[in-house]
N, C-alpha and C positions, 0 to 999 in steps of 0.2 A: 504494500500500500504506500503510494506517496507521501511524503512527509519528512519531516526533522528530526533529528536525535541526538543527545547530547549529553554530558556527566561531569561531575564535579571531580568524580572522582580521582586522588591525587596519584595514582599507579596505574593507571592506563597506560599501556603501550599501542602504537600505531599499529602493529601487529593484530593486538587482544582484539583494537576496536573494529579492522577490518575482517575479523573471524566473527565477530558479535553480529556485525551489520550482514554478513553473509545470510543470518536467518533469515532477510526479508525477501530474498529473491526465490518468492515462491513461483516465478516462471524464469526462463531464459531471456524475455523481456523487460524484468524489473534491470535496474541498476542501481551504482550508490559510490559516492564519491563523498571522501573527506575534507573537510574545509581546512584551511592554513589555521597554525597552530595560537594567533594572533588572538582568533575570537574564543575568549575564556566564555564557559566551558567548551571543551573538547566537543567540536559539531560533526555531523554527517547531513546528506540529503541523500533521500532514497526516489527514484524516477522512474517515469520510464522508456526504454532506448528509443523510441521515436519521438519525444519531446524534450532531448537536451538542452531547448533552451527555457526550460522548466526548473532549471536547477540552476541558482547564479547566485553569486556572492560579491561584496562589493567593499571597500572601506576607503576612511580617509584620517586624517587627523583627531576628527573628533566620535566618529562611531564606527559602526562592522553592520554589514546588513546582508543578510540571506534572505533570498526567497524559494521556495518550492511551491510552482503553479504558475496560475494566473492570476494576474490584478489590473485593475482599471480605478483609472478618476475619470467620472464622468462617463460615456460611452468610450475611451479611447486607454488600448491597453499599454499597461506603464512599463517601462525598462528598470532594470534594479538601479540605475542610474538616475532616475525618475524620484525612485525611492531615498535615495541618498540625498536629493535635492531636498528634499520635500521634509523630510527630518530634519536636518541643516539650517531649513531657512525657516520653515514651518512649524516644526516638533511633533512629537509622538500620538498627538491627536489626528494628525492630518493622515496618518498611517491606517489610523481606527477606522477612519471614514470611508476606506477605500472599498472597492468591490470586485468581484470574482469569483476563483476559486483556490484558495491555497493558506499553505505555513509561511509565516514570517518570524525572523530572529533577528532582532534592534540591539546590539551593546554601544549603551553609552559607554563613550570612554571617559568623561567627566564625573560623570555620575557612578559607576560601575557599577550600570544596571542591567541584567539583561531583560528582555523584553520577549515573552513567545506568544503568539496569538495565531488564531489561523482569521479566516474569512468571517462576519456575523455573525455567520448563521454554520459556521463550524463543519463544513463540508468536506473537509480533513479532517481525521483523530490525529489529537495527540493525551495519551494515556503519559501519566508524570508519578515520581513518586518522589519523598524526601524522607531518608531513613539513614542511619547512621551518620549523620550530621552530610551524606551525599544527596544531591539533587538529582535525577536523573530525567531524560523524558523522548519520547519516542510514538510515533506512527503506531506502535502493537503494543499491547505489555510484554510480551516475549523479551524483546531487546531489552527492559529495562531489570531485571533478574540480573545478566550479566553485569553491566555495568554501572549497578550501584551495589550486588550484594545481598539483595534481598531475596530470600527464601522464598518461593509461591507457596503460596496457601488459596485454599478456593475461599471461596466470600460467601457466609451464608446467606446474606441481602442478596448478590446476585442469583445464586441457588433461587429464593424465592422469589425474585421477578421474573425469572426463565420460565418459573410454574405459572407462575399467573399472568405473568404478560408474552412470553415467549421470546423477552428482550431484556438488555437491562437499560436503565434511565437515570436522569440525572448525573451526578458524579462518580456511580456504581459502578462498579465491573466485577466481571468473575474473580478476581483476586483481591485479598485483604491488603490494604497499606495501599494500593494503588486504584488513581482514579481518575478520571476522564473527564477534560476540558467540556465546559460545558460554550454551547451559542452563545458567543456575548462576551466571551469573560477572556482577562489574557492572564499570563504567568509573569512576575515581576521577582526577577531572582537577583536580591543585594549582595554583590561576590564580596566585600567587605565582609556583612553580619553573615555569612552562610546560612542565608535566612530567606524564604520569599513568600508571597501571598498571590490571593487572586484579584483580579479588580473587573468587576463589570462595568463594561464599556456601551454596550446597546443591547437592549431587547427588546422584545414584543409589545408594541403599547398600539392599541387600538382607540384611533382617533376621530371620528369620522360627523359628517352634519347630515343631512338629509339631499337625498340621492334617489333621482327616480331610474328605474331600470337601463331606459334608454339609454342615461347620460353614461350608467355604469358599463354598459356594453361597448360605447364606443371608447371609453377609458380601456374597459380591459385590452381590445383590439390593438389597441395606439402603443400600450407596456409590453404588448406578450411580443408585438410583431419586434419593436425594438429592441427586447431584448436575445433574441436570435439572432438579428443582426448583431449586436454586441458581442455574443459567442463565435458568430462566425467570419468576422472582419480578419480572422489572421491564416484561413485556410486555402489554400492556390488548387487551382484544376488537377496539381498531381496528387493531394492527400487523398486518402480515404477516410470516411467516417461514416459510422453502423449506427442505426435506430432501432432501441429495441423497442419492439410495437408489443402492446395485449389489446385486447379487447373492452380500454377502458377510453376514459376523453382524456387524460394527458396527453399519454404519449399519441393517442390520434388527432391531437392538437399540434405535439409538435411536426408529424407527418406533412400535415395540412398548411402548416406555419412555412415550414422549411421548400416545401412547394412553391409557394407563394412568392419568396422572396427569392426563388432560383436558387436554392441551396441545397437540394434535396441528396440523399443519404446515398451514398456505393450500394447500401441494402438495409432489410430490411430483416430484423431476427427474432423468433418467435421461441419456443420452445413447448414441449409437453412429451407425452407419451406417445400421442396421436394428432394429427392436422387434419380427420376429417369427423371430427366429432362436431356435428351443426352446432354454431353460436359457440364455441369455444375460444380461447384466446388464438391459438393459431389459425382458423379457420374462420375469423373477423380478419384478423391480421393478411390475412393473406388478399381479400377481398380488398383491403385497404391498399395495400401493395398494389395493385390492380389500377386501382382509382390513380392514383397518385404514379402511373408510370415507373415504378421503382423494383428493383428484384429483389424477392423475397426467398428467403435459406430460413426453413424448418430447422429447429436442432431436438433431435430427439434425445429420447432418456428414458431410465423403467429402472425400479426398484434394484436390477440384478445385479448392479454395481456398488452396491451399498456397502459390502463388508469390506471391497476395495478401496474406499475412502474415506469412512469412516474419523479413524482416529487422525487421518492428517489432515482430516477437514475441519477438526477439531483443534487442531493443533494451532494450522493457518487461523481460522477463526476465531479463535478463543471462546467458543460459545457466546456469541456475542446476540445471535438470534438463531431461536429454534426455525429454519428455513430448510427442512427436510429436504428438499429438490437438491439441495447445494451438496449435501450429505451424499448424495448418487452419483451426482457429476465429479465434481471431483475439481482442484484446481484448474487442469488443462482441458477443462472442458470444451471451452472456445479458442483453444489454441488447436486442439482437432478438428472442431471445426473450420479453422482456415480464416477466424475472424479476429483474431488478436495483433492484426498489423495495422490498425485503425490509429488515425492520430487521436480521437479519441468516440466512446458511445453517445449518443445522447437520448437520456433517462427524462420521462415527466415527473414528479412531485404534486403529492395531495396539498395543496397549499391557499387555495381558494375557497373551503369550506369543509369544517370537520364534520360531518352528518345531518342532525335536525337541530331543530329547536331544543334547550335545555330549559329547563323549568326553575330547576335547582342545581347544586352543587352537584349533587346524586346523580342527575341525568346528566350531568358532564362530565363526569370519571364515567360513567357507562359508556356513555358513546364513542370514547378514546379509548379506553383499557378495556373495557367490554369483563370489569369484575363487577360483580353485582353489590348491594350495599353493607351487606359484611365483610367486603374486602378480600375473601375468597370463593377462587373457582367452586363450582358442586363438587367437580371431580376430585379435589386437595380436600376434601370436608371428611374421609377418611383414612389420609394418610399418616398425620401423624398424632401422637398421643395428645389428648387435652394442653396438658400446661405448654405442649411445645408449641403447640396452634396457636394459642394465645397469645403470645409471647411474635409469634411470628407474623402475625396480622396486623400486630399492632406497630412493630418496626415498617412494616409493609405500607402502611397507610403512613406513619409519618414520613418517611422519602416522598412518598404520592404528594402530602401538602404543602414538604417545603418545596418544591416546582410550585404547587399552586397555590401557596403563601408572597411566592414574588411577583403575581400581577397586578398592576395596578389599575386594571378595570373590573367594575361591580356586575358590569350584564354576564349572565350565566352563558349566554352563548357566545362573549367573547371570551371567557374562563374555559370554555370549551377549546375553542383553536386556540387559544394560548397553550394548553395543555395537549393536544396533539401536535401544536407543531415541536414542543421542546422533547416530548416523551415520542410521540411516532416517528413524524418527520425525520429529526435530529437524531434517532435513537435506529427505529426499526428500519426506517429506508436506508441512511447512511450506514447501515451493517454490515461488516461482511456477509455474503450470504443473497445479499437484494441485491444482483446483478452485477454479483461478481466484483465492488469494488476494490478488493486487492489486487487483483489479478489484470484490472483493466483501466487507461485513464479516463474517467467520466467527466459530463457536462450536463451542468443542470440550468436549462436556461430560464424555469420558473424562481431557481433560487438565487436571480438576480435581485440588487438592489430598487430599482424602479417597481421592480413584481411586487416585491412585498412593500414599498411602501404603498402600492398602491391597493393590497389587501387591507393594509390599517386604515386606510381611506374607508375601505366599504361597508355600510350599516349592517350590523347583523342578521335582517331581514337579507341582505341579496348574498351572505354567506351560509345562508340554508343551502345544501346539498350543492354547492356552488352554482349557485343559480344565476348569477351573473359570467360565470364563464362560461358556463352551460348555455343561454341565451347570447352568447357573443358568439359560437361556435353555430349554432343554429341560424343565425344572420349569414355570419361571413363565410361560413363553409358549408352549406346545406348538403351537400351531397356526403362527404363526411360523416353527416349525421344523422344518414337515412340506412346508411349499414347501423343492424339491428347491435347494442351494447349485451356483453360476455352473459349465458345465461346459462353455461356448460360450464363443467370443468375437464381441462387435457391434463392436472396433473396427476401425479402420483394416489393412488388409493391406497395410502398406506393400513387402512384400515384393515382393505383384504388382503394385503401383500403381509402383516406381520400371523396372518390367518395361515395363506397358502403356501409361503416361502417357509419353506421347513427350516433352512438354514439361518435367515435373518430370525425365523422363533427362536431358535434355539439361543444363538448369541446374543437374544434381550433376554432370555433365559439366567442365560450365565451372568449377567453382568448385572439381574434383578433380586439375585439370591442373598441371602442375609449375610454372607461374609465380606460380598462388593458395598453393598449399601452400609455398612458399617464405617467402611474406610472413607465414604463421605462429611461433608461437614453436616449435613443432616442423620447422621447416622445414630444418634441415641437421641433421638426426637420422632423415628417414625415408628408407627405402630406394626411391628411385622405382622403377629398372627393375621391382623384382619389385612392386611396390604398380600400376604402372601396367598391366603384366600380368594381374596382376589384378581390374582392374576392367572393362578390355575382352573378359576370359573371362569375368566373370561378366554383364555386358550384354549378351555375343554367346550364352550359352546360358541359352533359353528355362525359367524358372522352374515349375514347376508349383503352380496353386492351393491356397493353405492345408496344413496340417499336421496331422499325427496326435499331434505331438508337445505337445500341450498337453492333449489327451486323455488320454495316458497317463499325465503328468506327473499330471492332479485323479485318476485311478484310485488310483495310487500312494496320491498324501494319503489318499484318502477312504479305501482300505485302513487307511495307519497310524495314520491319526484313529480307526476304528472300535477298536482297540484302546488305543489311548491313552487317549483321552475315556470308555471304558466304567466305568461306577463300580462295576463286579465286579472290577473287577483293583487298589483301592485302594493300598497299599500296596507293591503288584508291581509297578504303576506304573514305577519304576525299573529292576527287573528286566527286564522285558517289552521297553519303549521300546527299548534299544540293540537287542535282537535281530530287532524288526521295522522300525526303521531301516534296518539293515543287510539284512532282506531286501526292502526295498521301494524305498532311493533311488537315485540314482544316484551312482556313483563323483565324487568332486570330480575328478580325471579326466576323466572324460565333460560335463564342464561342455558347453552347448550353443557349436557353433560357427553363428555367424548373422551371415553375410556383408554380406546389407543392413541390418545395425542398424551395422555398422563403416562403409559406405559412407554412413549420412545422419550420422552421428554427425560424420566428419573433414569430409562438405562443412559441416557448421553449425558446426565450429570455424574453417573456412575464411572462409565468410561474416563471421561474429562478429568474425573478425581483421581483417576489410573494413573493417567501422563502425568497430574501433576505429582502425584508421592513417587513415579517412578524419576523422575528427574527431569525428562523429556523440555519443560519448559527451562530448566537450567543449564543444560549443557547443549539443546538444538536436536532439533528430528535428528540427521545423519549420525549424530552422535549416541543416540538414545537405541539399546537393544530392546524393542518391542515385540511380548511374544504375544504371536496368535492363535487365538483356538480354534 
């Protein structure tokens, strides 16, 4: 994954650091080159080989400035020379303000201060820790074990938001002692005090006056289209660049966008099991592909590969999100397929409206985290013993509200997209896992700075179900949005694959038994008898193929969207919304109980807890003897 890395520490060798930095080259495309030994701490940038000018360093008398990525002021992208000016004459606020995609590292030399931040809205990791008086900080937690010292230990806050949310959030990660930059915020390390804090620089504030549809639609049109052009002012007739398309309005936004402006994609890439399952992502996608002149590359995939990837997908990943599909494919997934020579993908983002109307606080942790109002899954409601539940519910919920202790709006439905963009958005999209970010350079043209100011612009009413993008895409691209939205699914069924694969049963088997789950950090907190009960009645009875329950689930929406999104109900908009909420969704209550997402979810914390007691995060995969069963 692109990004920074760095250490305090005082015994580093040039040597130690380039065997460390070695772990990030989890294809033959990544790179990583060390910075001159000037900028205290010891730096690295990790890349990758077809964007070297993505990794630059710069100094002068009075500071050192690295960047990894991209940045802009204004629509126009900056050179690290840019940057050096703009520090110099400007100062470190003029830095904060900029836009793109990337890490930056600022030493003052007057001050000696270092400076790490990435982009606003954090579209780079950088995972940091400070432990024996060493600062350390890096693109993965991997890296940072070596080069501060620190032991891995799994986190049991992470453990619990894996369960519950299938990600982790906030400052959380899978490891204890280390945690993860948040949206907003930079890292200020005083090489004097060997001391540093964090400073929040910008977030999420929704600002907005009264706005009829129309006006919002030609707003949205006027930001989305500009900021594609902004991504793509530095690409010539010889690059390639891949769209990965679903079946949803992002990314057939940006399809349709990139059309428009004569930028359209080398191809178009879908994935699943199957491409001819009607209304499925690959099978919208391809139709789109169609419309839009462009060539579309199916990548297929099916559970069979799964014990081949497993632990090193685990490893790359850090369990950062439970993304099953990622688990089969495997790092080189789209390096077999022939598509990893791209200067870069480009990804849509949910970023114009997190669901419906919220009512309460309660309907807005729902509709984001989808835990109902005890704070835990049905499925968790028998796994571990009384007091450990307790205890873990209640951690559970305070992470939840200090994110949603930092907003500074009252409306329930802007507490809503505040808290999916910092907990989904920031968290589950940007994960390993959602589209390959390690493995691939991405562009996200809705997480430009125009985009989102112009979401804080828009009244809560036209961020129902994004009904203002939704209605600008219905204008300006009508054909677009005459191909029917995703009402199948092409992926993985893992439900009847952990059924009929005898091989993958067996190995959740092995890794669900009480001497594996012991050696977790949850492991004298769960309830065996009834957990083990449970998983030999659900082995022993035969599951039935697929579900209705995702069908009914898109009817539901597509009912509450046709009323929501309608631009006859304007200003009713608010009125409307809660009443056909309420006749459409389901009780937070009724939250889905899904037995086999609890059973792959605790074997891959089980595993994960494998690598980490076996060393594997300390000494690096190649280094690590992994036995398989």
């Amino acid at each position: 994954m692109a990004g920074l890395f760095g250490s305090t520490h005082p015994y580093l060798q040039l040597l130690d650091i380039e065997k460390y930095a070695n772990r990030l080259k989890h294809t033959p495309r990544i790179q990583y080159k060390l910075l001159p030994s000037s900028f205290t701490p010891s730096l690295g940038v990790v890349y990758f080989e077809q964007n070297p000018e993505e990794a630059v360093f710069i100094e002068n008398e009075l500071c050192a400035i690295v960047l990894c990525g991209i940045a802009y002021q204004g629509k126009k992208r900056c050179t690290v020379e840019n940057l050096l000016h703009f520090f110099c004459t400007q100062g470190l606020q003029t830095l904060w303000d900029l836009d793109g995609t990337y890490t930056i590292a600022v030493k003052d030399k007057q001050a000696n201060l270092v400076t790490i931040f990435t982009d606003p809205y954090c579209t780079q990791n950088v995972y940091y820790t400070h432990t024996n008086g060493i600062f350390s900080f890096a693109p993965e937690a991997k890296l940072l074990f070596p080069l501060s010292g620190l032991k891995p230990r799994v986190s049991v806050d992470g453990v619990m938001q894996i369960l519950n949310n299938k990600y982790t959030f906030g400052e959380t990660t899978m490891f204890e002692e280390v945690k993860q930059l948040e949206a907003g915020v930079a890292l200020q390390y005083h090489l004097n005090g060997n001391c540093f804090k964090t400073v929040r620089y910008w977030d999420l504030v929704f600002d907005y006056s009264k706005m009829s549809l129309k006006d919002a639609v030609n707003l949205v049109r006027q930001e989305v289209l500009e900021a594609h052009q902004i991504h793509f002012q530095d690409i010539t007739p010889k690059d390639k660049y891949y769209l990965f398309l679903t079946g949803g309005l992002d990314s057939r936004a940006n399809l349709a966008i990139a059309s428009q402006i004569h930028q359209k994609p080398t191809k178009t890439l879908s994935w699943g099991v199957r491409e001819d399952i009607p209304q499925s992502d690959p099978f919208i996608a391809r139709q789109l592909s169609n419309l839009a002149g462009v060539e579309f590359q199916f990548c297929q995939y099916d559970e069979s590969t799964f014990l081949n990837h497993v632990k090193k997908w685990l490893y790359i990943s850090e369990l950062r999100s439970f993304n099953m599909g990622s688990f089969a494919a495997g790092e080189l997934y789209f390096a077999q397929q022939g598509v990893d020579d791209g200067k870069f993908v480009v990804i849509g983002d949910h970023i114009f409206g997190a669901g419906g109307y919220a009512e309460n606080v309660n309907d807005a942790i729902y509709h984001t985290v989808r835990v109902p109002k005890n704070f835990l899954l049905p499925q968790l409601e028998g796994l571990f013993i009384h007091e450990a539940k307790e205890e873990l519910v209640k951690q559970y919920q305070t992470k939840l509200f200090q994110v949603i202790n930092n907003c500074k709006n009252t409306n329930f439905k802007d507490i809503q997209d505040y808290l999916n963009f910092h907990v989904v958005t920031t968290r589950w999209l940007f994960a390993p896992g959602n589209f390959k970010d390690p493995v691939l350079p991405v562009r996200r043209p809705f997480m430009l700075k125009n985009v989102i100011q112009l979401v804080q612009q828009l009244p809560p009413f036209l961020r129902i179900d994004k009904k203002a993008f939704y209605q600008m895409m219905k204008v300006t691209f009508p054909m677009y949005m005459k191909i029917p939205f995703q009402a199948a699914d092409s992926i993985i069924d893992w439900k009847t694959a952990i059924i009929k694969n005898q091989s993958i049963q067996e190995y959740l088997k092995f890794y669900l038994n009480r001497e594996h789950l012991k050696l977790t950090p949850i492991g004298t907190m769960i309830n065996y008898p009834r957990f083990q009960n449970f998983i030999e009645t659900y082995f022993r009875v035969k599951k039935n193929e697929g579900s209705t329950k995702y069908t009914r689930m898109r009817l539901l929406y597509d009912l509450r969207k046709m009323v929501t999104v309608n631009p006859l109900l304007g200003k009713m908009a608010k009125i409307a919304e809660p009443i056909v909420v309420k006749l459409t969704r389901f009780k937070t209550s009724e939250t889905e109980n899904n037995p086999s997402e609890l059973i792959l979810k605790v074997a891959l914390i089980s595993i994960f807890s494998e690598l980490v007691n076996n060393g594997t995060f300390e000494t690096g995969w190649q280094n690590t003897t992994l036995l398989e069963e």
